[in-house]
C-alpha positions in Angstrom: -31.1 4.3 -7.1 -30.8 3.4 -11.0 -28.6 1.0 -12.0 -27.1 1.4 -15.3 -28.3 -0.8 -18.3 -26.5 -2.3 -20.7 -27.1 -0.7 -23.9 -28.9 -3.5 -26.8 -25.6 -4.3 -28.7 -22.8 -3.2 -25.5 -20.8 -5.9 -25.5 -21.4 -7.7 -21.6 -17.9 -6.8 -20.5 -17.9 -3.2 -21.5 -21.1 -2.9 -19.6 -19.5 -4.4 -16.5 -16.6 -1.8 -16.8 -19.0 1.0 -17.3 -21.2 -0.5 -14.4 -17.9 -0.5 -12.1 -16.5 2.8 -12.9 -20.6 4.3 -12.7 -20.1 6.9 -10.0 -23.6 6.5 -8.3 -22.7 2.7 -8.3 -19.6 3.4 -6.8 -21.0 6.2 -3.8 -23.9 3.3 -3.8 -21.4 0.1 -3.7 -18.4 1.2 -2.0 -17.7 -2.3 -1.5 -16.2 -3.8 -5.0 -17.2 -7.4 -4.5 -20.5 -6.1 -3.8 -20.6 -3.5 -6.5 -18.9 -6.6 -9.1 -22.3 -9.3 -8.0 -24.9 -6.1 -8.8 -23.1 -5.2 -11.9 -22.8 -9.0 -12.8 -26.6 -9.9 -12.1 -27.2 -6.9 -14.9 -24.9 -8.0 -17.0 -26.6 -12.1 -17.0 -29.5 -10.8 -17.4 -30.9 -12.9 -20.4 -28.4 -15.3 -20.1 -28.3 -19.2 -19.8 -27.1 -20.6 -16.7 -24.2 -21.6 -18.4 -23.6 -18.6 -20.0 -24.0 -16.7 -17.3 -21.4 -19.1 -15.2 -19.4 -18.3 -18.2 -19.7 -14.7 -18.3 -18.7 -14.3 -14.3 -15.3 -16.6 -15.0 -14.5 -14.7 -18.0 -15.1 -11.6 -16.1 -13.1 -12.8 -12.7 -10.2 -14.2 -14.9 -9.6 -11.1 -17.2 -9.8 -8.2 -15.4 -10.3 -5.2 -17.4 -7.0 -3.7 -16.4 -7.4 -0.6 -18.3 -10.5 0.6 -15.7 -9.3 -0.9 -12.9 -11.3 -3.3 -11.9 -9.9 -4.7 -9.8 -7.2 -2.3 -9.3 -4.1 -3.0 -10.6 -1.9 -0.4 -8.3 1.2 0.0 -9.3 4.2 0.5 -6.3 3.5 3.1 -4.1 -0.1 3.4 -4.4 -2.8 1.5 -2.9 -6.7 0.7 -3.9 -9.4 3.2 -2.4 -12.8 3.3 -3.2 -12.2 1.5 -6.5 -9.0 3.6 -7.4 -5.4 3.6 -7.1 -4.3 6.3 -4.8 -0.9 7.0 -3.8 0.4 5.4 -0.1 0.2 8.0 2.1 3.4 9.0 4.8 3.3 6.8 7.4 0.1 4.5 5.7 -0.1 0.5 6.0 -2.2 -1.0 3.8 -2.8 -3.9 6.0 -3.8 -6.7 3.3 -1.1 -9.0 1.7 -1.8 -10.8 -1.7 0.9 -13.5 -3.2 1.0 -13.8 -6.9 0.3 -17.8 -6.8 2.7 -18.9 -9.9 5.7 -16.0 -9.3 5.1 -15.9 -5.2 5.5 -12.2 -5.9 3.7 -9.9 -2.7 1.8 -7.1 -3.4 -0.2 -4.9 -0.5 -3.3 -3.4 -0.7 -5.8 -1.4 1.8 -8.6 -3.6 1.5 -9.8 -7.0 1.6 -11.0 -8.1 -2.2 -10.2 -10.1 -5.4 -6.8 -9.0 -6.9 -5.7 -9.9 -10.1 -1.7 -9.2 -11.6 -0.9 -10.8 -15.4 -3.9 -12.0 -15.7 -3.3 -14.3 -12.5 -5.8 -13.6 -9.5 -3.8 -13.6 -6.5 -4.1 -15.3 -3.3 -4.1 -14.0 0.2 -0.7 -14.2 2.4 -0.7 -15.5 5.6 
């Protein structure tokens, strides 16, 4: 399968939201975490070591909320296949995540990396 390229002047973080909304990628990836590292290695491409250390922190610490990625559900819906989709009657969605500076819970229906106000949040055990 193709993966997308990041066009000569596409600013590196417009081509990881592009690469993480791609459909194919997404059928391909349905795993985010594993969709974000392909995406990612794209994205470096051409990149110091540093830069490219740089590029992933950026990345992990402001997550393009406008995309989605990672979802951002708001109450009542819950992350599916790299969208929110509304809790369904009955539903769990099994994974608890605590916003580390407001201890605020949020639930999702998968394991992954979770960010809210630009915080990423931390499993709750």
């Amino acid at each position: 399968m193709p993966l997308p390229k990041r066009g000569e002047k596409e600013p590196r973080k417009d081509f990881m939201s592009r690469c993480m909304g791609d459909q194919v990628m997404n059928k391909e990836y349905p795993d985010q975490s594993q969709r974000a590292a392909v995406c990612m290695s794209k994205a470096a491409e051409g990149l110091s070591l540093i830069e490219a250390v740089d590029l992933q922190s950026h990345y992990n610490s402001q997550a393009d909320e406008k995309a989605g990625y990672p979802p951002n559900c708001k109450e009542g819906y819950v992350e599916k296949d790299g969208k929110c989709v509304p809790v369904e009657e009955g539903a769990s969605a099994g994974y608890k995540y605590r916003d580390p500076q407001t201890g605020e819970i949020y639930e999702f229906a998968r394991k992954g990396v979770y960010t809210k106000n630009g915080r990423t949040l931390v499993p709750a055990y």
